[in-house]
Structures are given as structure tokens and as C-alpha cells.
C-alpha positions as CSV (number, residue, x, y, z in Angstrom):
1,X,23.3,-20.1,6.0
2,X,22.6,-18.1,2.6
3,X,21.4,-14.5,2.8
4,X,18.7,-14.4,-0.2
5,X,18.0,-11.1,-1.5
6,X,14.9,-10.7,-3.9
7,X,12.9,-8.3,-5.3
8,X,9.7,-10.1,-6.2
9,X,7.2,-8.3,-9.0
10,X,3.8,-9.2,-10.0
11,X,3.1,-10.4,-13.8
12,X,-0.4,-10.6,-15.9
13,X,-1.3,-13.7,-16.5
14,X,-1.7,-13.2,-19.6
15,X,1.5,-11.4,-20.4
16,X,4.2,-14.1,-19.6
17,X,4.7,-14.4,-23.7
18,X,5.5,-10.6,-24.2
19,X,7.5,-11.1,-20.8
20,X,9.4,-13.9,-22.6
21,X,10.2,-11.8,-25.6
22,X,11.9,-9.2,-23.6
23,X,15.4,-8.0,-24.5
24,X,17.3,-8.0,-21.5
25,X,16.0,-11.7,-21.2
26,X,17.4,-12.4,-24.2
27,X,21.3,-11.3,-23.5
28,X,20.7,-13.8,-20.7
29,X,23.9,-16.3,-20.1
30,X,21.2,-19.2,-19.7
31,X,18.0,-20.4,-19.6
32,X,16.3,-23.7,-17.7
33,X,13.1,-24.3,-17.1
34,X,12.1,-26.3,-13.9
35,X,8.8,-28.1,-12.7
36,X,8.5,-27.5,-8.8
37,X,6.4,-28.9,-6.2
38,X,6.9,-27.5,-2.7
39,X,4.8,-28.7,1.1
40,X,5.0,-26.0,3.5
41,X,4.9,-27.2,7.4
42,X,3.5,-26.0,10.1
43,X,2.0,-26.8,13.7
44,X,-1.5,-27.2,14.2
45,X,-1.5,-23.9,15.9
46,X,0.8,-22.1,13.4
47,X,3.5,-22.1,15.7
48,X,6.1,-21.2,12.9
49,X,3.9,-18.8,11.1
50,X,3.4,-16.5,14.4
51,X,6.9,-17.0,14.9
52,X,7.9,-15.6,11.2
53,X,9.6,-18.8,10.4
54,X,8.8,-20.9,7.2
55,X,9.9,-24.4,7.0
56,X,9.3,-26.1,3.3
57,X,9.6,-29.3,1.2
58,X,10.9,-28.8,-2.4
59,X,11.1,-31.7,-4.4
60,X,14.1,-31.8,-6.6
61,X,14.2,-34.9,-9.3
62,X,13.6,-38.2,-7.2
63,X,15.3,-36.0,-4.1
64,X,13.6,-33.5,-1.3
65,X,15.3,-30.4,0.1
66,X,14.3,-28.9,2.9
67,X,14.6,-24.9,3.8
68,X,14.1,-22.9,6.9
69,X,13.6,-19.7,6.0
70,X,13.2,-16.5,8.3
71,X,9.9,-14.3,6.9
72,X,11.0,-11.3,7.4
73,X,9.2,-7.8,6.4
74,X,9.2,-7.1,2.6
75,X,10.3,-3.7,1.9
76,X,8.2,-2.5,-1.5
77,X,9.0,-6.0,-2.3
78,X,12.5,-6.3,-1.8
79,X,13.0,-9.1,0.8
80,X,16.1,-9.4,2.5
81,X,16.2,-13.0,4.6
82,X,18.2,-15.9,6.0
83,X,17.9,-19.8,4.8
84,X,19.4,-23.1,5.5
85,X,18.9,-25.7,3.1
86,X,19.6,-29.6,3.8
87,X,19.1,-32.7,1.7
88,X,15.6,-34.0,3.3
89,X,16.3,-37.9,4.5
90,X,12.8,-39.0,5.1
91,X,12.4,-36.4,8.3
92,X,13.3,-33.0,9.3
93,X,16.4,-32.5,11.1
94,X,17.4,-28.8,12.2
95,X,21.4,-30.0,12.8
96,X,22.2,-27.8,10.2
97,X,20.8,-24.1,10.8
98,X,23.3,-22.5,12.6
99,X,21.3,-19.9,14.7
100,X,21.3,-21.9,18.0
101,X,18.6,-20.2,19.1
102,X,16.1,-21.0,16.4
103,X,17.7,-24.4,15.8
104,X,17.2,-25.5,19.7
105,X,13.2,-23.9,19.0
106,X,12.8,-26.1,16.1
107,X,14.0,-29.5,17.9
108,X,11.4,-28.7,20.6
109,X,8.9,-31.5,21.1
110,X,6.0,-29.4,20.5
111,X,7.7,-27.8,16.8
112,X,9.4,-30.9,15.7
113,X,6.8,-33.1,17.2
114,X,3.3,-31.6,15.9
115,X,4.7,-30.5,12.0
116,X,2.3,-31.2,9.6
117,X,1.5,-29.9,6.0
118,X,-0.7,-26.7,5.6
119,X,-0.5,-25.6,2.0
120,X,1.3,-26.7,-1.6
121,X,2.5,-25.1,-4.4
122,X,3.0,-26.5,-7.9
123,X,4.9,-24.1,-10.6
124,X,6.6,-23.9,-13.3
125,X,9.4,-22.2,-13.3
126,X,12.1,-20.4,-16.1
127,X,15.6,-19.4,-14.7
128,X,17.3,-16.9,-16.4
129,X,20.8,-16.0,-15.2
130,X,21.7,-12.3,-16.1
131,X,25.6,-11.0,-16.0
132,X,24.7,-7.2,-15.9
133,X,28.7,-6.7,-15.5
134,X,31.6,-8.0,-14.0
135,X,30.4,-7.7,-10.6
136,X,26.6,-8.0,-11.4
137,X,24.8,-11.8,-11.0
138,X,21.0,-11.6,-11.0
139,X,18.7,-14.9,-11.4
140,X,15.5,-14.1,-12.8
141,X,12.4,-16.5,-11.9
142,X,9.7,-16.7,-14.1
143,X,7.1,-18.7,-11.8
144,X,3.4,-19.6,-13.2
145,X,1.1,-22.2,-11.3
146,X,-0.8,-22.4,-8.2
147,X,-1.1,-22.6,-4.1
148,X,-3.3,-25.5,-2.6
149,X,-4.8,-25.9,0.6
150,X,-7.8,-27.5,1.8
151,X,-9.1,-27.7,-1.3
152,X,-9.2,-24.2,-2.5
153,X,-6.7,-22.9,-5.0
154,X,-5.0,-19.6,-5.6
155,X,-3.2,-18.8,-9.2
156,X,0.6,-18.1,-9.3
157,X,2.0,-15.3,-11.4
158,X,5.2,-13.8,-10.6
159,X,8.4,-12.9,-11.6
160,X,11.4,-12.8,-9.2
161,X,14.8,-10.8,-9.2
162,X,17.4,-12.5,-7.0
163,X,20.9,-11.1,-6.4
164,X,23.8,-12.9,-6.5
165,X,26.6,-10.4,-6.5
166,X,26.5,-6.6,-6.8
167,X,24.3,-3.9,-5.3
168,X,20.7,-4.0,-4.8
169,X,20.5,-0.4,-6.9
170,X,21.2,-3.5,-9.8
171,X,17.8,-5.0,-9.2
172,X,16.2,-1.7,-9.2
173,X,18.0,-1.2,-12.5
174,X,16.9,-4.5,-14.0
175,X,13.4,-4.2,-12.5
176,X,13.0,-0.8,-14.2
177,X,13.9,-2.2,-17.5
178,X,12.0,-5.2,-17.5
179,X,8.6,-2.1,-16.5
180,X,9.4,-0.3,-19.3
181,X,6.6,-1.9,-21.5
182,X,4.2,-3.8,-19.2
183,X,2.8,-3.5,-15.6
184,X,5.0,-5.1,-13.6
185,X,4.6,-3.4,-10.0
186,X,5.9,-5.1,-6.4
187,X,4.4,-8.5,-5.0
188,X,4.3,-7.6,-1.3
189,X,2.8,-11.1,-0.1
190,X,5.1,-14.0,-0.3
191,X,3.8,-17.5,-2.0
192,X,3.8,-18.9,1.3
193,X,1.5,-16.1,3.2
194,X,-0.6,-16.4,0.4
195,X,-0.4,-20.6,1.2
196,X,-1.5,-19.7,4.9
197,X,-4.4,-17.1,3.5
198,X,-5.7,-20.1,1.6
199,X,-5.1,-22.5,5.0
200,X,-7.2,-20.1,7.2
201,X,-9.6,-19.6,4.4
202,X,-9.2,-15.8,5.3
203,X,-11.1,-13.9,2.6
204,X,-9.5,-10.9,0.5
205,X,-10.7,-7.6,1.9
206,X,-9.7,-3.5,1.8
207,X,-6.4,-2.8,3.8
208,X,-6.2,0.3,5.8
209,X,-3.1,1.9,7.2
210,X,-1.1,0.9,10.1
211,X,1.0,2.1,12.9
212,X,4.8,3.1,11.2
213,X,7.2,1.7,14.0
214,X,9.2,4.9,14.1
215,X,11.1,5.0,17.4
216,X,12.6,8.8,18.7
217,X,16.2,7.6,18.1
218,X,15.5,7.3,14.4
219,X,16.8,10.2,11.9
220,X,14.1,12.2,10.3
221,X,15.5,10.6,7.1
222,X,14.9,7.0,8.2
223,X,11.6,7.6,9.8
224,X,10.4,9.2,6.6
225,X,11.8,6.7,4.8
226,X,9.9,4.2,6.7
227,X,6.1,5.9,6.6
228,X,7.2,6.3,2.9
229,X,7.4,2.8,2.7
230,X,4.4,2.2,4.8
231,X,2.8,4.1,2.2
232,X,3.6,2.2,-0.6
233,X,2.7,-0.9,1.1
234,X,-0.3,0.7,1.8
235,X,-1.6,1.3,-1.6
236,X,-0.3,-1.9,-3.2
237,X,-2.2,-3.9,-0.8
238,X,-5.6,-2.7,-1.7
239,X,-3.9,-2.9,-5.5
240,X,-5.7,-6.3,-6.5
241,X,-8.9,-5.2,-5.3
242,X,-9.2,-2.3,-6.7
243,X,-8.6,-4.5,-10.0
244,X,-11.0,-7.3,-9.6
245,X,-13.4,-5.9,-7.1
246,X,-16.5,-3.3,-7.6
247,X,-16.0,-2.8,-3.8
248,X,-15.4,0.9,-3.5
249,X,-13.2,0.9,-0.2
250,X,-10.1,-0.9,-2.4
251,X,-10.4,2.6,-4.4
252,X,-10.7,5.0,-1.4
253,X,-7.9,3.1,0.5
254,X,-5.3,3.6,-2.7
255,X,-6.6,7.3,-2.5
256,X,-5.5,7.5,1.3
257,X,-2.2,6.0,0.7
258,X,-1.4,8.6,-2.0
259,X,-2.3,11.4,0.0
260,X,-0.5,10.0,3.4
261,X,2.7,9.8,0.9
262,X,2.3,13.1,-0.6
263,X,1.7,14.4,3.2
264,X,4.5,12.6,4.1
265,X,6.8,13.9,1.0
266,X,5.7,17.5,2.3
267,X,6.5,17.0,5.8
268,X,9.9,15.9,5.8
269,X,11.0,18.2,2.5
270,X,13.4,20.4,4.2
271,X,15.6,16.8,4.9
272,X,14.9,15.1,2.1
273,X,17.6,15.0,-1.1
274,X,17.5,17.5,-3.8
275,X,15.0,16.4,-6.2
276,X,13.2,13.4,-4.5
277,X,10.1,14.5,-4.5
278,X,10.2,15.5,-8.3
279,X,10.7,11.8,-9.4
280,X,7.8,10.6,-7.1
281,X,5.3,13.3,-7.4
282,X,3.9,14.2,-11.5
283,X,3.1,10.2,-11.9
284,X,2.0,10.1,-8.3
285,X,-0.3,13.4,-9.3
286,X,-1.9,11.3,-12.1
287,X,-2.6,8.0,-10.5
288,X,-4.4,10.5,-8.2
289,X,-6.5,12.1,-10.5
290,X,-7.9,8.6,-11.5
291,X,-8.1,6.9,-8.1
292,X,-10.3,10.5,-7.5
293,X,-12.8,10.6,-10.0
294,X,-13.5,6.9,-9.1
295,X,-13.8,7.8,-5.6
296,X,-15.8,10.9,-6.1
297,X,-19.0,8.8,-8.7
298,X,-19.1,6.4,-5.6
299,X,-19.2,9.2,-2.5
300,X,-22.4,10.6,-5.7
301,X,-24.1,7.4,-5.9
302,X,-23.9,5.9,-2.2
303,X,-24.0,9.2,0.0
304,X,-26.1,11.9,-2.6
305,X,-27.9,10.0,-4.8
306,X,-28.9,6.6,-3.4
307,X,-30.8,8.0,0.2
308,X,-32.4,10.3,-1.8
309,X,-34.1,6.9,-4.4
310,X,-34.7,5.0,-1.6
311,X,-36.8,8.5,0.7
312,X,-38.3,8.4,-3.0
313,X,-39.3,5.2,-4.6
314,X,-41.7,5.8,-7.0
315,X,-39.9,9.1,-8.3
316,X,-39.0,8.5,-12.0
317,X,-36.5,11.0,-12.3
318,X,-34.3,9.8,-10.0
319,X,-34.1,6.5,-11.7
320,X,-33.1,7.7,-14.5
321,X,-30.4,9.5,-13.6
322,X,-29.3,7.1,-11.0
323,X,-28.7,5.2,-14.4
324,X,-26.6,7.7,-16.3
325,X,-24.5,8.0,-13.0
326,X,-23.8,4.8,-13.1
327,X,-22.9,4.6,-16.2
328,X,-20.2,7.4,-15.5
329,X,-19.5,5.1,-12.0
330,X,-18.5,2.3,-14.4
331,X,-16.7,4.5,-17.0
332,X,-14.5,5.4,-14.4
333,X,-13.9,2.0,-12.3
334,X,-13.1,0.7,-15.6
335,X,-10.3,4.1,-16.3
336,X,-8.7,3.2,-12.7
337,X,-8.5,-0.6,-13.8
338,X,-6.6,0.4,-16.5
339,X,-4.8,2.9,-15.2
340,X,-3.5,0.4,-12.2
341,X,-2.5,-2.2,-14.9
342,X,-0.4,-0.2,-17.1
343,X,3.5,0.2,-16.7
344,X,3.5,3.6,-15.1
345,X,2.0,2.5,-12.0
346,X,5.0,-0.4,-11.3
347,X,7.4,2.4,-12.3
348,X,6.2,4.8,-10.2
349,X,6.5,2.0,-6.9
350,X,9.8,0.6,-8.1
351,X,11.2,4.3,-8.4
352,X,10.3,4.7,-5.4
353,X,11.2,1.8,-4.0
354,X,14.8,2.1,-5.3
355,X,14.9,6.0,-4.2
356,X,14.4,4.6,-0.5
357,X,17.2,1.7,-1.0
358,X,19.8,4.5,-1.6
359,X,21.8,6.5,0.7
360,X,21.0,8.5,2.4
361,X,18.3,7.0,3.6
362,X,20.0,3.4,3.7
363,X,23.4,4.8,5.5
364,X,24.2,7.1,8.6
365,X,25.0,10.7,7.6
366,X,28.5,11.5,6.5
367,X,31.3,13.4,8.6
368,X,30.1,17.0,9.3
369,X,26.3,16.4,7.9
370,X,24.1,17.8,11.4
371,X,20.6,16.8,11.4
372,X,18.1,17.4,13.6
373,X,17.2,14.5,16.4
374,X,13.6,13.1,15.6
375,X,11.6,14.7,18.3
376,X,12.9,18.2,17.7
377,X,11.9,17.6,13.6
378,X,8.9,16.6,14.5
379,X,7.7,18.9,17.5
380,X,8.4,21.7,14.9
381,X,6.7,20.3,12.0
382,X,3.8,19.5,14.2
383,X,3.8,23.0,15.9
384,X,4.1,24.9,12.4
385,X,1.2,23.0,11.2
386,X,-0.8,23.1,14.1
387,X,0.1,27.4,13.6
388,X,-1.4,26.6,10.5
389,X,-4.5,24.7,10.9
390,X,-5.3,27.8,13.8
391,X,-4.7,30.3,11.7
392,X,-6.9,29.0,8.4
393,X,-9.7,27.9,11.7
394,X,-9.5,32.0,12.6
395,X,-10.0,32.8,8.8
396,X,-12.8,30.3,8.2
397,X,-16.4,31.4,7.4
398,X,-19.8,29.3,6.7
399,X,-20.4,32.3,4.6
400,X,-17.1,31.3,2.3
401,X,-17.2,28.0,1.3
402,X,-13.3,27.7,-0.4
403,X,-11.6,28.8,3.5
404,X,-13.9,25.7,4.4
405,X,-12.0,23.5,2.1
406,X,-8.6,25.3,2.7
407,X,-9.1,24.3,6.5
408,X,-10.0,20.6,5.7
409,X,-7.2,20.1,3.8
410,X,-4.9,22.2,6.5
411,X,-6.6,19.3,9.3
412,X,-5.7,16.4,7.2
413,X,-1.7,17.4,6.8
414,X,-2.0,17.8,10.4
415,X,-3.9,14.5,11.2
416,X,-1.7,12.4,9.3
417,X,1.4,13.8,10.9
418,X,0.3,13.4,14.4
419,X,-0.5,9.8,13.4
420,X,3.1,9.1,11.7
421,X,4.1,10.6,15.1
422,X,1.6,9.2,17.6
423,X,4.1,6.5,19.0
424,X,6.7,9.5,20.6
425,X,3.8,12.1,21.3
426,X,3.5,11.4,25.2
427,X,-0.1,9.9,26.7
428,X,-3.3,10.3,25.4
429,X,-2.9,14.2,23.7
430,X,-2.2,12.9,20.1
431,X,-5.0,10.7,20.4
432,X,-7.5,13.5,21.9
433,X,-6.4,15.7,18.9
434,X,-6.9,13.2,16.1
435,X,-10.3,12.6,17.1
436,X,-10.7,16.6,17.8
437,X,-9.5,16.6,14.0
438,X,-11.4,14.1,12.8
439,X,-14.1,15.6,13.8
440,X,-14.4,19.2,12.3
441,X,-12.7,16.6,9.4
442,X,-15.5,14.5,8.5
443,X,-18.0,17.3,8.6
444,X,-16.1,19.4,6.2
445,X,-15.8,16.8,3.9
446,X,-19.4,16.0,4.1
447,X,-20.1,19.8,3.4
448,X,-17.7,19.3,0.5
449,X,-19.6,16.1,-0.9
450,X,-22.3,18.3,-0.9
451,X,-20.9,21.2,-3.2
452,X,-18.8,19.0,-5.4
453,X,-21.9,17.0,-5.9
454,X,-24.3,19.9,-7.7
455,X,-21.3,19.8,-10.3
456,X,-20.8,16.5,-11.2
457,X,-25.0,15.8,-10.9
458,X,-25.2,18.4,-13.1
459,X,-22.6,17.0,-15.5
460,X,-24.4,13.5,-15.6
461,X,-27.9,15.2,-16.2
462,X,-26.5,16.7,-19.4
463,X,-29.5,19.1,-20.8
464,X,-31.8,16.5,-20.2
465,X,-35.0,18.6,-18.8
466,X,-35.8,15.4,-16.3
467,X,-32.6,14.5,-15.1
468,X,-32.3,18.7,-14.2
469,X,-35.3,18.3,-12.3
470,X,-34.2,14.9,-10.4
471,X,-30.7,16.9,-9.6
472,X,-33.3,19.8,-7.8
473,X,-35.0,17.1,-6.4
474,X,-31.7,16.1,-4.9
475,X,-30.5,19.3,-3.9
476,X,-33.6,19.9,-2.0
477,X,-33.6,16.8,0.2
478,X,-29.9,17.4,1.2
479,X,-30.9,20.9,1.9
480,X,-31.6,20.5,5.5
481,X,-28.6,18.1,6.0
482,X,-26.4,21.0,4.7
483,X,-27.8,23.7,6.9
484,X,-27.0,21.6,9.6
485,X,-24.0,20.8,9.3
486,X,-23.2,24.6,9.0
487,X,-24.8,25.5,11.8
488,X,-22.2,23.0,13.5
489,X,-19.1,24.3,12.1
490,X,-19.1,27.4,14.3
491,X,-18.8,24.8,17.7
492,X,-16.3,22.6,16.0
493,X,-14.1,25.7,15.1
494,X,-14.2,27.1,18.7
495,X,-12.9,23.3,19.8
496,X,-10.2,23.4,17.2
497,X,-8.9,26.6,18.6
498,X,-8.2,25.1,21.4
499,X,-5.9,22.5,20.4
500,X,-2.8,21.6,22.1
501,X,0.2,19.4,21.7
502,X,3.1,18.5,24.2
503,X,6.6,19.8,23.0
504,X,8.5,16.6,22.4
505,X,12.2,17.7,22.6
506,X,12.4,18.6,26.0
């Protein structure tokens, strides 16, 4: 058994050639270049896939090796996995992996018995093998080519980092150098769940966050570190879709993940190093800035604009400035695509990613270092933003629209930390309260669509006398709308003063 450690990066197609031309490449000890064809097995129930075992084919010359692989969890990336590799002799014989448990599972009749091929990939590859020091080995794979299955076909494009000796900080290093000068953020989905994606013919859609496994025996510094990473995951997930897609919800999801991260990077500051957040936050702060304005033309056009042209058909006005929004809606679709393909944004993940790699969030405290057990961090996080949120609900009037916003944004810290929490708050009181939340949350941030929207209509009508009137026209029809969700406010507040949690470190 190998332990294979990789960080794997996404390349532009069209930027293997500058790739190539890349000086660290160039100090490089040696360079091959190799055509390979790989099958991928399976059962016909995906026995190995639910399992998280991958079991491949890889020609080599005339020969075929076979690998069992173990899929575990990519962390921004970075996978950290067993193999076992055999010469393949016509059929697949498990003899060799020497996990007895997963060997004996593999030589079951209904594993060994009912493999058959799912998926295919053809690449070519370029090897690079890097000597950073004397203890430093990385191999560097340039892969371009495609995935198969059933007849559909998926490009590959991807550059791997695979150490050999020294420290994973070394891939980091490398990875950051190689970023410098073209986008070249994370790959979070392997070539082979990308195979199965093809097999199940399961279309690309937005991701939205999960459940973070913390667990109450966890450090604050490792459950952060996981949500952080959650995070990342998060946004790079929606990453391609936001690119390639004029589906809005990529956008909005990216937006989410930032702000969970930056909730996230306020919650736990009073354990996190010196400095962290200062690396992550400025670029952070900018990609946000762009993933907004994107967000807030489409919140204009779908929620403001669009029932408004369809109450009113035959109203000219509204036409036409439906079409100079849109023109700013594209403007700034195409601004995000750009920003999302230019090296800052890999930096900003592989930063963070190599941040999270490093002690101390990697390595138990050192001698003498006290920390706080999980559930007493986080009952008084929770408790001092739940003061908070109270205090901003007692200060909030429909008469004064910025306490408004100052209590949405105090009920989404909270909301967010009571869902990175949920799994040690006891029964059903975090779940009661995020919906409590939720509430009083979704109706300030439709009163805040509202008001951000008489600027930014007024923005895309210019001094156009017509497009003025369209953007009264506008304001008038969401007029009742507005006063009604004023007149509810009051309600919600009285049910957010009421809000309770259970203490969680007794």
C-alpha cells in the first residue's frame, strides 16, 4: 500500500501553453509525456462508489495495472488516500491490498462477481518531476483529454501536484507559484466522480451548503477549521457554474459561501492565530463586491422589475428599461466571469487552503496552551450574539430603515452560527430558532430589495425622462407590498424577543 498525497488544481483549457512556459517547470529534473487510457469498475448497483472505493484499469504499453483506491474527502483539493497497485493478468485479483477488511469485501461474490465498466478516461499526460530541496520531491501532472460513458463526454483539464517527500506546506508553496500568473484554483471533484456524474447522467446544477460534521469533542480550532473548509468547498462547487451558466443561483450560492466564511472568520476570532483573518479577508472583500453587484441586477430584474412587466404588458416604459437593466445584468455577469477566472481567486482558496494545513489547526495544542472545550466556545458565542440580535430587535424601528438592516445582518451572524452548531445544540430548539430567524430574515431582506432597488433603478434610468417614469411606475406597484411587510415587522420582532437557546456546557 502507497499513501498518495495530491493537491489537484483546475487549468483553462486554453492556457496549457502559458502553463508550459512556466519557470518553475522549467528548473524541472525531467520531463515525459504519457498517453493514458484508464476503465473504471463498478457493480451494477454502484456497490464500490457508495462504499467510497474506486477500482481502475490503466493501461501501461502492451500491459494493464490495476489500482484500488480509497475516495476519500478532498480537503480544498488536497486529497490524502490509500492505493494498491498490481500488474492486471486478465482478471482482477484483490490478493494484494493489505487491508483485510476491504480485501475480504472485494473477493465477495457479489463485488468480484458483478464488476463491470462504467466510465473511461483518455489523457494525455506531461510529468514533471520537481526537486524543490533536498528533502522536497513533487511530480507535477499535466492531464488534458476526456471522461466517457454511455456515450456522453466530459473535457479534462487539470493539473496535479503529487508529493513524494517533504511537507504538504511544499505543495502549497509550489501551487502558489505556479497561481502567480493564471487562474489556477482547487479541483474539488476527482476524474473518476466526474466518470460516475457522466454514468448516472446526473446534470450540473447550484450547490448549496451542508451540514459541517463537527462533533463536541472537537477544539474550537478544528471545528472552525472544518466549516472553513466547508466554506471553501462551498463556493468552488458552484465555481463552474457561475462561469458557464446565466443561472443566477451559481452566483447567489458563491455569495452565501463568502459570507458563511467571513461569519465563520468572525465567530471563532478570539482562537484563531494572529493575523489569519488579514490574509483571507481584503481579497475575500473583493470577490464579494463582484459576486454582489451580480447578485443584486438579478434580485432587480426577477423580484422588482419583471412582476411589475408582466401586471403590465402593454406599458412601454417598462420595456425599455427592462432593457437597459439588462444590459447592466450582463455587464456585470460578464465582470464576475472574469473576476472568477483570474489568478486572485485560486490564490485566495489555495491561501487558504494552506493556512488550514498548518498548525495549529493540523496538530493538538502545545504544552501549557488551555483552550476552551467546544460546547462552552460555542454556548458563549451563541449567547453573546443572541444578546446581540435582542438588543438591535429592542432598537429596531419601521420608522428607521438602517436599525432594519443592522438587525438583518445581526440575524444572519446568528443563523449561520446556530447552523455550524446545530449538530451539539440538543433537540429541536436550534431548528425552532433558525426558522424563527429565517423568518423576520427573509422579510427584511425583502424590505431591503425594496430600498436598494429605487437606487440602482434609478441608476439604470439615467436622465432619461421615460425610464424615470417606468422607475415611479415601479415604485408604485411595490408600494403596497412594502407597507405590508412593515406592518409585519412589529409581530416578527415581538417573536424574536422571545428567543431562547439551551446552554450547551452543562
Amino acid at each position: 500500500m502507497t499513501q498518495q498525497i495530491a493537491l489537484k488544481l483546475a487549468v483553462a483549457e486554453d492556457r496549457h501553453g502559458f502553463l508550459l512556459r512556466q519557470p518553475a517547470l522549467a528548473r524541472a529534473a525531467g520531463r515525459e509525456q504519457h498517453q493514458l487510457v484508464s476503465i473504471y469498475y463498478d457493480t451494477g448497483r454502484l456497490a464500490l462508489r457508495r462504499a467510497g472505493i474506486l477500482l481502475r484499469l490503466r493501461r501501461h504499453g502492451a500491459s494493464w495495472q490495476q489500482t484500488v483506491k480509497r475516495q476519500d474527502a478532498s480537503d480544498g483539493g488536497l486529497t490524502q488516500r490509500p492505493e494498491w497497485q498490481a500488474p492486471y493478468l486478465n482478471h482482477f485479483d484483490f490478493s494484494h491490498v493489505d487491508d483485510a477488511e476491504l480485501r475480504e469485501w472485494l473477493q465477495r461474490g457479489k463485488i468480484a462477481g458483478h464488476l463491470a465498466a462504467v466510465f473511461e478516461t483518455n489523457f494525455r499526460r506531461t510529468l514533471w518531476t520537481l526537486d524543490r530541496d533536498h528533502d522536497t520531491r513533487i511530480l507535477v501532472k499535466l492531464d488534458r483529454g476526456w471522461i466517457a460513458s454511455n456515450g456522453r463526454r466530459d473535457n479534462i483539464s487539470e493539473l496535479e501536484l503529487q508529493l513524494v517527500s517533504g511537507s504538504i506546506d511544499s505543495l502549497y508553496a509550489l501551487a502558489l507559484e505556479l497561481a502567480q500568473r493564471q487562474a489556477l484554483p482547487p479541483l474539488l471533484l476527482s476524474k473518476a466522480e466526474r466518470g460516475y456524474r457522466l454514468f448516472l447522467n446526473m446534470p450540473a446544477r447550484p450547490v448549496k451548503a451542508g451540514n459541517v460534521p463537527i462533533d463536541a469533542g472537537d477544539t474550537p480550532l478544528a471545528a472552525f477549521r472544518l466549516i472553513a473548509l466547508d466554506c471553501l468547498s462551498h463556493l468552488q462547487l458552484n465555481h463552474d457554474g457561475a462561469v458557464r451558466s446565466d443561472d443566477p443561483e451559481y452566483v447567489h450560492q458563491m455569495r452565501v459561501a463568502m459570507r458563511r466564511l467571513r461569519a465563520a472568520l468572525r465567530m471563532f476570532s478570539p482562537v484563531l492565530p494572529a493575523g489569519f483573518a488579514e490574509y483571507l479577508v481584503p481579497p475575500m472583500r473583493e470577490l464579494m463586491r463582484a459576486l454582489g453587484q451580480a447578485r443584486d441586477f438579478d434580485v432587480l430584474m426577477a423580484e422588482i422589475v419583471v412582476p411589475v412587466a408582466n401586471a403590465l404588458p402593454d406599458e412601454p416604459r417598462l420595456t425599455d428599461l427592462a432593457s437597459a437593466i439588462t444590459d447592466r445584468l450582463y455587464a456585470a455577469r460578464a465582470n464576475i466571469r472574469h473576476v472568477l477566472q483570474q489568478p486572485g481567486y485560486g490564490q485566495l482558496l489555495l491561501t487558504a487552503g494552506s493556512l488550514l494545513q498548518r498548525a495549529p489547526f493540523v496538530e493538538p495544542p502545545g504544552a501549557g496552551v488551555e483552550l476552551p472545550s467546544l460546547l462552552q466556545f460555542a454556548d458563549r458565542r451563541l449567547r453573546r450574539l443572541l444578546k446581540k440580535v435582542l438588543e438591535l430587535a429592542d432598537a429596531a424601528s419601521v420608522d428607521y430603515p438602517p436599525s432594519l438592516h443592522q438587525l438583518r445582518i445581526g440575524i444572519k451572524r446568528l443563523r449561520y452560527a446556530i447552523e455550524f452548531f446545530g449538530p451539539m445544540i440538543p433537540g429541536k430548539s436550534g431548528t425552532a430558532a433558525i426558522k424563527r430567524l429565517a423568518g423576520l430574515q427573509d422579510e427584511l431582506g425583502q424590505l431591503n430589495d425594496l430600498a436598494s432597488a429605487g437606487t440602482l433603478l434609478m441608476v439604470c434610468a439615467g436622465r432619461d425622462p421615460q425610464l424615470r417614469e417606468a422607475v415611479t411606475l415601479i415604485g408604485g406597484w411595490h408600494g403596497r407590498r412594502h407597507a405590508a411587510l412593515l406592518d409585519d415587522v412589529p409581530g416578527q420582532l415581538r417573536r424574536i424577543r422571545g428567543l431562547n437557546l439551551p446552554r450547551l456546557d452543562t
